[in-house]
N, C-alpha and C positions, 0 to 999 in steps of 0.2 A: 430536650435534654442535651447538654453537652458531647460533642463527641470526641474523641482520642483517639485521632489514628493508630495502629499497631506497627511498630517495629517494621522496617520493612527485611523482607526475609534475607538471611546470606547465606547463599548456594553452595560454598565455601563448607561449610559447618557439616553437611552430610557427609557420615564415615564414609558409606559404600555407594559412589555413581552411580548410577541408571545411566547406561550406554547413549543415552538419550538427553541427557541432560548438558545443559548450557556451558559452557567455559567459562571459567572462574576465572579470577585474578589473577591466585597462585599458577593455573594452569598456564594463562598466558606469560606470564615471567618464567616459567619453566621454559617453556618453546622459546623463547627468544634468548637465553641461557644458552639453549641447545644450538639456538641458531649462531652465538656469537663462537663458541667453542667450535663450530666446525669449521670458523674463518667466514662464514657468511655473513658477517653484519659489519662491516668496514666504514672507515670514518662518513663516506659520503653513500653511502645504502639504506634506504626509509623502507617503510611498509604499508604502501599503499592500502596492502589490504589484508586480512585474518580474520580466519573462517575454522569452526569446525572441521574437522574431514570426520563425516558421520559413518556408522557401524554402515557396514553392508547389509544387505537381506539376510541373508548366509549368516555373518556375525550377530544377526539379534536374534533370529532364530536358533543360534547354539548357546547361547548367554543363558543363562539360570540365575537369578535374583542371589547375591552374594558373592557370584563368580566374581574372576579378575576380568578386567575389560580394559582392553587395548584404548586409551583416549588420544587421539591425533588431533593435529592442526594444519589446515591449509593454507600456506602462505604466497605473497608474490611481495618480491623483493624485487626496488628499484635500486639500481644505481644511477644517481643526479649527475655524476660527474660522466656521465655515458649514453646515459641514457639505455643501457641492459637490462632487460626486467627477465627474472627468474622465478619458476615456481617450484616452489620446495614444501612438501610431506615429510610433517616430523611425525615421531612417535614419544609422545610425554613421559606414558608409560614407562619406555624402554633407552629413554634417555638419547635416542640419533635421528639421526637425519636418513628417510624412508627411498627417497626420490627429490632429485633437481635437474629441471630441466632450463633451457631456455627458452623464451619466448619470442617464438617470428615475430617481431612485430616490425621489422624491418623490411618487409617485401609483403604484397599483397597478401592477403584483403587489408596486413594491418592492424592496428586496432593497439590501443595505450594501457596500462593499469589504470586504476582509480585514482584520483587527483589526493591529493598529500597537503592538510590544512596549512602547512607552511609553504604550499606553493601560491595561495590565495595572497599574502603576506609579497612573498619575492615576486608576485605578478605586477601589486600597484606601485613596488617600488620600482620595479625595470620600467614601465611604463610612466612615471612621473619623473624618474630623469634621464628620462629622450629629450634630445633637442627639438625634433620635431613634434612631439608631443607636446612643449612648453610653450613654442614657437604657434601652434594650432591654439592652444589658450590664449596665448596673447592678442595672435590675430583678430581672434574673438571677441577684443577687451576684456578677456575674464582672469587677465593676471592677478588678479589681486585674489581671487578664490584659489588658487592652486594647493596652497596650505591645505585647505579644509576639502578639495574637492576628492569626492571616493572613485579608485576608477575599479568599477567591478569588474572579477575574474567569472568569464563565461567558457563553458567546450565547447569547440570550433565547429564543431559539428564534422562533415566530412564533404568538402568542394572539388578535391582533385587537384587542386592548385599547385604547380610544377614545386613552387617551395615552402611547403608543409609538409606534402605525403610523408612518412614516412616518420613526422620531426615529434617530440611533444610540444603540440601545439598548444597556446590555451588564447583567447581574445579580451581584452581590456572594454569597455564602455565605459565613459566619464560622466556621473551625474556629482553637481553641486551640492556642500549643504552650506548653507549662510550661519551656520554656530554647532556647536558641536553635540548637542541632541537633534538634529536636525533632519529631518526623512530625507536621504538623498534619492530616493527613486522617484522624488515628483519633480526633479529637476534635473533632466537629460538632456547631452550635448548632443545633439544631433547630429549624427553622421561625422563622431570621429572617435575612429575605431583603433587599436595599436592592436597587432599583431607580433604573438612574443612567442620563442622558442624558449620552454623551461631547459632545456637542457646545457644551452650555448649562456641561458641568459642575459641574450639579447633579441633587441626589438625586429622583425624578420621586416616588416613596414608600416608608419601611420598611414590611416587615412582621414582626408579633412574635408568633406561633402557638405557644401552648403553653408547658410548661414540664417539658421533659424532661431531664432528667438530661445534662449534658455526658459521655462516658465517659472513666475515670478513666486506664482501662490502658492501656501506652505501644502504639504500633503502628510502633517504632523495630526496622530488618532490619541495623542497622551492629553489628560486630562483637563492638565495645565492650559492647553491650546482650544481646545474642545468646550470647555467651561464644566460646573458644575454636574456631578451627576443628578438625575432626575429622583425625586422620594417619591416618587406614587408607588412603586414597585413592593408590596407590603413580603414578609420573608415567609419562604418555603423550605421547611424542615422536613430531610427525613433520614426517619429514625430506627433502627430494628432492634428495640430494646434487647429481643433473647441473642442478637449478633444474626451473621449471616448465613445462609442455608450451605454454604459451600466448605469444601475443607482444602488444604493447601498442606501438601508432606513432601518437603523439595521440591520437584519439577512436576510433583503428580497432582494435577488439581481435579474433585470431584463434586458436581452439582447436582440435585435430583438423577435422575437419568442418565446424565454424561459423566462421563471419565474422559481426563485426557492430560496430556502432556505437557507441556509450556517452556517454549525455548527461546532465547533472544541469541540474536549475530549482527555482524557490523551492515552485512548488505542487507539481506529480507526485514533485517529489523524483530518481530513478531513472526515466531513457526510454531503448530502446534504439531504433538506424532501420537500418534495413538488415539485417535479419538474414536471414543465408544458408546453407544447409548444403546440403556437396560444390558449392556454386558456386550455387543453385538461391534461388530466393527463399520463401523463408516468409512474412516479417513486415516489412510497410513501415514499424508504428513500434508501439512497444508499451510500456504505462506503468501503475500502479494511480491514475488522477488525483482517486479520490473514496472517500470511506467517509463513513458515517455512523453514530452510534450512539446509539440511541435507546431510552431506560429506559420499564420499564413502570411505575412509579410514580405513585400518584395525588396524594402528598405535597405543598403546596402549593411546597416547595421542588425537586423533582422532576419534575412534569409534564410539563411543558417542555423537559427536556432533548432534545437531540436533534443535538448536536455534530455536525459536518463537518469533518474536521479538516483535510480539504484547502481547499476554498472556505473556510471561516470562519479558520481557523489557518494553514496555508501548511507542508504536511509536509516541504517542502525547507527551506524557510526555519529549522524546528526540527529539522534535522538533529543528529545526532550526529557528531562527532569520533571517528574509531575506532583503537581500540589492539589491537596486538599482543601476542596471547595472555588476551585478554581478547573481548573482541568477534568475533576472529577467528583461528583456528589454522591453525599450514602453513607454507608458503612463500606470502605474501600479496605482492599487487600492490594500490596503493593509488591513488586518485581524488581530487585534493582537489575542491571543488565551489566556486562563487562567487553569492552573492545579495547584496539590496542592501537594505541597512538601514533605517530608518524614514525617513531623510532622502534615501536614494538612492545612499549611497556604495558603494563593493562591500566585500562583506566575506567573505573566505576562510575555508572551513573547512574545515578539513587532513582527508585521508584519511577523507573523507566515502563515498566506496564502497570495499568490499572486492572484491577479485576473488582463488578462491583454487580448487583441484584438493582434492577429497575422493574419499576408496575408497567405493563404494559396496555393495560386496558382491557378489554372482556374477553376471556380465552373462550368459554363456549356460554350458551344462554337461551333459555326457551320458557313461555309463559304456555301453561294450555289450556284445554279446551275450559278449566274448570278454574282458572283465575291464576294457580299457583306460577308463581316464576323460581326458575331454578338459574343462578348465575356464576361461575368460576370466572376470577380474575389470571389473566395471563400475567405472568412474570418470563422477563429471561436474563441471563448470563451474560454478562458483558466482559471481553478481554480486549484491551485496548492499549495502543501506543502514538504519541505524537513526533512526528520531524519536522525540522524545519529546513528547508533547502536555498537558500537567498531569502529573497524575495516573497516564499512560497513558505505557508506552512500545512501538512497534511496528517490527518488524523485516520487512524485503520481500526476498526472494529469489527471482532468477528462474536456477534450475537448468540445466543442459543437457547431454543426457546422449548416451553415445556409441551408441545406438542413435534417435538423431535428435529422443528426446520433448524438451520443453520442460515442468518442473515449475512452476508458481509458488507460494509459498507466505510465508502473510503469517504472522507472530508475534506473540501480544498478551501481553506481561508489566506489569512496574508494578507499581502500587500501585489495589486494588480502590477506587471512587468511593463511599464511605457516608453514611450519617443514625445517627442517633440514635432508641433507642427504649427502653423500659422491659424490661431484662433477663430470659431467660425465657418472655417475652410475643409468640406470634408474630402474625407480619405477612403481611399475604395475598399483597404482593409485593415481601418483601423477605427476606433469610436472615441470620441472625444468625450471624456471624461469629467476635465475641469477647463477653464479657457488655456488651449495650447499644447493640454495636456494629455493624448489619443496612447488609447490601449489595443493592440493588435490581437485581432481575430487568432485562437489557439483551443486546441485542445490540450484536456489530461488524460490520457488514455494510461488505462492499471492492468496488471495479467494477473489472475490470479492461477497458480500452480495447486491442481485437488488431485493429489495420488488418492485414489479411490478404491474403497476395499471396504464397498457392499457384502457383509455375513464374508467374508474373506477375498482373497484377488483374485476367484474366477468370474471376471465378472462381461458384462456387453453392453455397448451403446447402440440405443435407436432413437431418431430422432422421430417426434411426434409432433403432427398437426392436426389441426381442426381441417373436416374438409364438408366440402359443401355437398347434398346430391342432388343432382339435378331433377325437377320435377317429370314424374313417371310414376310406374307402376313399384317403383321404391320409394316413390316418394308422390304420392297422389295428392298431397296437401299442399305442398311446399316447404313445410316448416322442417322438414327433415333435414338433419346435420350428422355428421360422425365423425370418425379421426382413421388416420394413418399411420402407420408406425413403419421407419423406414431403418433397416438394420445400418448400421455406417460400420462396413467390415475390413478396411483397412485406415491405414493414417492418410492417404491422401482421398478418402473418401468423407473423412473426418472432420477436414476443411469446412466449415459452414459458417453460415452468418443468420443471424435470429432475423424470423419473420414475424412482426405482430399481428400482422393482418391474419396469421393463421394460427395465432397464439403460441408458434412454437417452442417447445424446449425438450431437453434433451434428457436422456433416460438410462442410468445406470442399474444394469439387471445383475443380479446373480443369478450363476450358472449353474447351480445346486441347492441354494433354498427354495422355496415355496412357500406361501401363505395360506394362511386357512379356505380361501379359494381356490387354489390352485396355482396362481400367478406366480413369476418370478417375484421374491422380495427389490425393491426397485429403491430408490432414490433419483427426483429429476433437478436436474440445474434449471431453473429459472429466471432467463435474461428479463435487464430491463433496458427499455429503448436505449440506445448508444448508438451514435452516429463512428462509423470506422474510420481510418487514416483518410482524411481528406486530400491530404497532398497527390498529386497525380503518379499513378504507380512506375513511373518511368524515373523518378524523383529517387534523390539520395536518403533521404528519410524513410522513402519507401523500401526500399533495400535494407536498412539498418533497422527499421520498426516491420521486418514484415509479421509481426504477433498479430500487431495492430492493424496488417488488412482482413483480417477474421475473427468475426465471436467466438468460434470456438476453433481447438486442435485439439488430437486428441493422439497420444502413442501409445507405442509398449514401451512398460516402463525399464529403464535403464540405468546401470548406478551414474552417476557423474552426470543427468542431464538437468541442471535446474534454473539455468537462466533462458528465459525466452528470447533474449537478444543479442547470446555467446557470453562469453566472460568476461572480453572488452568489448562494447561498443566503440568506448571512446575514440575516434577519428577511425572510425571502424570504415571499410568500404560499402558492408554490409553482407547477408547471408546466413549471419551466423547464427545460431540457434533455433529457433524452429523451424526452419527450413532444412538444415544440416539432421538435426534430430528425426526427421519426416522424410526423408529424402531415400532411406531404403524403402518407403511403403510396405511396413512389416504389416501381417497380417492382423485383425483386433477382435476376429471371431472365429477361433479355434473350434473345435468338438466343446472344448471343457474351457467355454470364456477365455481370457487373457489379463494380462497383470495390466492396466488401463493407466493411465495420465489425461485429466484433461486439464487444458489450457486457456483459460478465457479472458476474453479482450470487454473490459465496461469502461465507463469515463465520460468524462463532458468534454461538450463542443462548448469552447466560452464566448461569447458576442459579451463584450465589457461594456456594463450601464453605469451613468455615475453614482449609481446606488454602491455598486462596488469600490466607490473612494471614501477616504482615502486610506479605508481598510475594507476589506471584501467580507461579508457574513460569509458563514459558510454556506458551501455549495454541495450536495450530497452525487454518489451514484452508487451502483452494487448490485446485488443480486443474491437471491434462495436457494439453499439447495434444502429440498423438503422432502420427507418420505412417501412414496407411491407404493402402498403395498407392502412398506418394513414390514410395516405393526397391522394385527390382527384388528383392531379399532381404538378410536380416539385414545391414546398414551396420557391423556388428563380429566380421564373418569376420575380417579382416586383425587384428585385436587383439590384440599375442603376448602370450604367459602371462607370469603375474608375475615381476620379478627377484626375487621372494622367494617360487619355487615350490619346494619340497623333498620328499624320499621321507621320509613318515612311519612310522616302526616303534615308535610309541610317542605317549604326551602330546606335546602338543605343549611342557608345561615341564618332559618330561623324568622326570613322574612315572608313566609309562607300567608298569603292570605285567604285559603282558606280554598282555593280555586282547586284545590288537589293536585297540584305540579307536586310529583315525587312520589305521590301517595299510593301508589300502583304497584312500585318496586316489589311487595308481596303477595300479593294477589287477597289482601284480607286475611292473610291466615295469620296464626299463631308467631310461626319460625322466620326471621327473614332471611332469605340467602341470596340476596342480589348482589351479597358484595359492595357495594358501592365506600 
C-alpha cells in the first residue's frame, strides 16, 4: 500500500517547554537578538558554536509541568578580525546576557572554537591565490586544472610548531577534479600542503614534497559513471497498516516500555533525557558528544591528522536532511532539528531524526517435549541521525528493544580519505586502493556519554569477569568456571579497558532497589571488541584523545562536564576533558551509591580494502547496555505472536515439495504461533 509520510513535527508549536526540550528557531533569533543589543555581535563576530545551556539537576527537579522555565543559550563568539573567542550565557527567558567571559586560548594548553562554514570558503580561496601555491601547480604541470582543483580545508591538529601555536590555524590539501561533478578525493596532490592563518588571512607556508603522479582514474559512485542499476533486486515493502506502536507529544516520545526524551544540538547532534522503561529510570541523558579520528600516517601531509568531528566540526551543525525510503524505511516519524549559523540566525533542517519500528527477528522461542512451538518476534525502536563530515558520512542509532536492552550503534560510510603514491609500490601505512590510489591506516574512535540513573542516581559500578577455577577440590572436574565482581570505587579506579577473553563488562547497580531475588536492580554496558588509540601514548593525539586510551571512564556526575575532549580540542595541546573531569579522583562508592557518568570509548580500526572504493559500504561498531536484574523476568511474556503467524505445510513461496521444510513451525496443533 502506499505510504505518506506525516508532517514533520515543529517544536515551535508547543505552548509550554519542557525544560528539556530542543531550541527552536524563534529561540535562537531571540538569543542572538539579545546578543546583538548587548554590542556583542559586531560586523566581524561569527558563532562558531550554540548550544542549549540545559536546566540544572536542581532546576528540573524544582520545575512542575506548567511552570515557567528559565530557557538559556550557550554561546562562543568569534571575533575574525582578532581572533578573540568569547563565551557568553544568555537568558531568552529574561531577555540578557547571564555571563561573558573570555577564552585563553592564547597561551597554553590553547585550543580554538569550532571552525565557521565560511572559513572552509576563505580557506581555498587564501590558498589558491598564493603565489607559491600556483607556482607548486605549475611546477607540477597541473596549471591548467587550477580552476577546477578543490583544496580541502582540514584542522591542523596540534604539532607545537613555533608559528601556529597559538594562531587559528587550519591546513589546505589539493585534490583535482577534471569537470565539475567530479570526485575530487581520488585525485590528491601529493605532498602540497598550504598552511593558512584564518585570522591574518594569509598563507603562514606551502609546502611542495615530491612529485608523484596525480591519479588518473575517476573515483566517481553516480550512476551516470557506474552504469545501469541492477533489476534482480525484486521490492520490499513494509507496511503497519493500524500506523506505528509509538507516540510523539513534542520532545516526549513513548514506545511499549520506554518513555523518553528527544533532543537535537549543533555539537552531540542526537541526546535523549529521561529515558525510562515500565515507568523506571535508566538514563538521565545520553548522547555520542565526541569521536576522533586519527591516521597512522607518516606522510608529511597526513601526520597530523587527527579530526574531532564533534569539537572541531559540530556533528549537529552538519547534519543530514532525511528522506523517505532512502535514509529510512517503514512507517517513519520525523524530527526537524534547529542550529544556528555562522552569523547566529537559526537555521532549520527538516527531518533531521528519524524515528521508525523494525522486525528484528525472534525475541524468545521454544518447541517442547510435546511438539507445540511457542514463538514472539522481537521488534525495537530506532532513533536515528545522519552527518556528514567531508569526506566522511556517519549515521548514530540508539535502538531499543522490547526485552529492555538499549543498542547503540554508529555507522561509518563515505568516501575513504587518500594520497597519492607510485602504483604497485607498497606503503607501510597505507593500502592501495585503485592504481596510485592508497588509503592510510586510521581509526573512528566514538564516546559515548550515559548519565546513568538505575531506579534513580544512587547507583555503583562493578566491573565483572568470567574466571576460570583451577582444577582441585573446587573443581575436581575441570569444567568449573565462575565470575568476579570487582567494585571500581573511584574515577581513577574506573579507568579500564574491556577484556574478551574474560567476557567483561561493566555493571550499573542501584543502591536501594532489589529484585525479587534480592540482588541490586543492575544494568550492564556491554563492549564490543574495539581496538584503543593506536598512536603511541607519548603522541599529540594522545594527549588530545586521551578518552580514546580507555573503554571505559567513569565520574561523578557534575553540571558542565559533557565533552570528553574539553570544549576546544581544536589545536588543543591536549588534557582537557577526561582527564581534567577525573583528575580529583572523587569518590564512586559512597554508603548510598553516587550520581555515576560513564564514558565509553568503541570505533573501528580501518585497514582500507578496495572494496571500500570508491564509496565505502557501511562499517558498523557499538555496544548494549541491557538489564541484569531490572526486571523480575523476561519484560516480553505479554508479546502476542505475529499478525502474520500461519500454519506452514510447505515453502514459505509455495515451492514447497512436499519434504516438510516449514511444516514444524507448529508442532501439529490447531494454533500457529511461530510468528514467522
Amino acid at each position: 500500500m502506499p505510504h505518506h509520510a506525516p508532517q514533520p513535527i515543529t517544536l515551535d508549536a508547543i505552548p509550554t517547554p519542557h525544560p528539556l526540550d530542543p531550541l527552536t528557531g524563534p529561540e535562537i533569533a531571540a538569543a542572538r537578538a539579545i546578543l546583538a543589543s548587548a554590542g556583542l555581535l559586531g560586523d566581524t563576530v561569527r558563532v562558531p558554536m550554540l548550544l542549549p545551556d540545559e536546566p540544572t539537576r536542581a532546576e528540573l527537579a524544582a520545575w512542575a509541568p506548567g511552570a515557567p522555565i528559565d530557557r538559556r543559550v550557550d554561546a562562543t563568539l568569534l571575533d575574525t578580525a582578532t581572533g578573540v573567542a568569547t563565551e557568553v550565557v544568555v537568558s531568552i527567558t529574561r531577555g540578557e546576557v547571564l555571563r561573558a567571559e573570555r577564552v585563553p586560548n592564547d597561551a597554553p594548553p590553547y585550543g580554538q572554537p569550532q571552525y565557521l562554514f565560511e572559513e572552509y570558503e576563505r580557506a581555498e580561496a587564501i590558498a589558491k591565490a598564493s603565489p607559491e601555491w600556483r607556482a607548486a601547480m605549475e611546477r607540477r604541470g597541473l596549471a591548467e586544472h587550477i580552476d577546477l582543483a578543490f583544496c580541502g580545508p582540514l584542522a591542523p591538529g596540534y604539532t607545537g610548531r613555533a608559528d601556529e601555536v597559538g594562531r587559528r590555524v587550519i591546513r589546505s590539501l589539493t585534490f583535482l577534479r577534471y569537470d565539475e561533478l567530479d570526485s575530487p578525493w581520488a585525485h590528491p596532490v601529493e605532498g602540497l600542503i598550504v598552511h593558512i592563518d584564518l585570522t591574518s588571512d594569509s598563507v603562514i607556508r606551502v609546502e611542495d614534497i615530491g612529485d608523484v603522479p596525480v591519479p588518473a582514474g575517476h573515483g566517481n559512485y553516480y550512476p551516470e559513471v557506474q552504469g545501469e542499476a541492477r533489476t534482480t533486486l525484486k521490492p520490499i515493502e513494509i507496511v503497519q497498516p493500524e500506523g506505528p506502536s509509538f507516540a510523539v507529544t513534542g520532545s516526549l516520545v513513548e514506545w511499549e516500555n520506554w518513555s523518553m526524551r528527544v533532543s537535537f544540538n549543533a555539537r552531540e547532534g542526537l541526546v535523549l533525557h529521561d529515558v525510562t522503561f515500565d515507568g523506571r529510570p535508566v538514563l538521565n541523558r545520553a548522547s555520542v558528544p565526541e569521536m576522533v579520528v586519527p591516521y597512522g600516517d607518516t606522510a608529511p601531509g597526513r601526520f597530523w591528522i587527527s579530526y574531532f568531528d564533534a569539537g572541531e566540526y559540530l556533528l549537529g551543525k552538519n547534519a543530514n536532511h532525511l528522506e523517505l525510503g532512502c535514509d529510512c524505511l517503514g512507517v517513519i516519524r520525523y524530527l526537524d532539528g534547529y542550529v544556528a549559523d555562522d552569523q547566529g540566525h537559526p537555521v532549520r533542517i527538516p527531518n533531521v531524526i528519524c524515528m521508525h519500528e523494525e522486525d528484528t527477528g525472534i525475541l524468545w522461542k521454544h518447541t517442547n517435549i510435546e511438539g507445540r512451538s511457542d514463538v514472539r518476534r522481537a521488534r525495537r525502536f530506532v532513533v536515528s541521525y545522519f552527518s556528514t563530515i567531508g569526506n566522511y558520512d556517519y549515521g548514530f542509532y540508539w535502538n531499543f528493544g522490547l526485552d529492555g536492552t538499549i543498542e547503540v550503534i554508529a555507522k561509518a560510510t563515505g568516501i575513504v580519505f587518500v594520497g597519492a603514491g607510485e602504483p604497485g609500490v607498497p606503503q607501510r601505512h597505507a593500502t592501495e586502493l585503485a592504481p596510485g590510489v592508497f588509503a592510510p591506516v586510521h581509526q573512528h574512535l566514538f564516546c559515548a556519554r550515559l548519565d546513568v540513573a538505575i531506579d534513580g542516581s544512587d547507583n555503583r559500578l562493578v566491573e565483572v569477569d568470567a574466571a576460570r577455577v583451577p582444577m582441585g577440590p573446587e573443581n575436581p572436574f575441570g569444567n568449573a568456571f565462575s565470575w568476579t565482581e570487582t567494585a571500581l570505587g573511584s574515577e581513577s579506579a574506573a579507568q579500564r579497558d574491556a577484556d574478551t577473553s574474560v567476557a567483561r563488562v561493566w555493571e550499573v547497580q542501584s543502591a536501594s532497589h532489589t529484585n525479587a531475588v534480592g540482588r541490586a536492580t543492575a544494568y550492564q554496558l556491554v563492549p564490543q571488541p574495539t581496538a584503543l588509540l593506536m598512536a603511541d601514548p607519548a603522541s599529540s593525539v594522545a594527549a588530545r584523545a586521551a578518552f580514546a586510551t580507555k573503554h571505559l571512564w567513569a565520574t561523578a556526575h557534575r553540571e558542565g562536564e559533557l565533552w570528553p575532549a574539553g570544549r576546544y580540542p581544536n589545536a588543543h595541546q591536549g588534557g582537557s576533558g577526561l582527564p581534567e573531569y577525573s583528575a580529583g579522583d572523587a569518590p564512586l562508592d559512597g554508603p548510598d551509591g553516587a550520581d555515576l557518568v560513564l564514558w565509553h570509548t568503541f570505533g573501528l580500526t580501518h585497514f582500507p580494502r578496495p572494496e571500500d572504493w570508491p564509496i565505502m559500504p557501511v562499517d558498523t561498531a557499538g555496544f548494549a547496555f541491557r538489564p541484569y536484574g531490572f526486571l523480575d523476568q523476561n519484560p516480553g511474556m505479554d508479546v502476542p505472536e505475529s499478525s502474520q503467524a500461519h500454519a506452514a505445510t510447505g515453502s514459505a513461496t509455495g515451492s514447497g515439495s512436499g519434504s516438510g521444510f516449514g511444516a514444524a513451525c507448529c508442532g501439529g496443533g490447531d494454533t500457529c504461533t511461530c510468528g514467522h
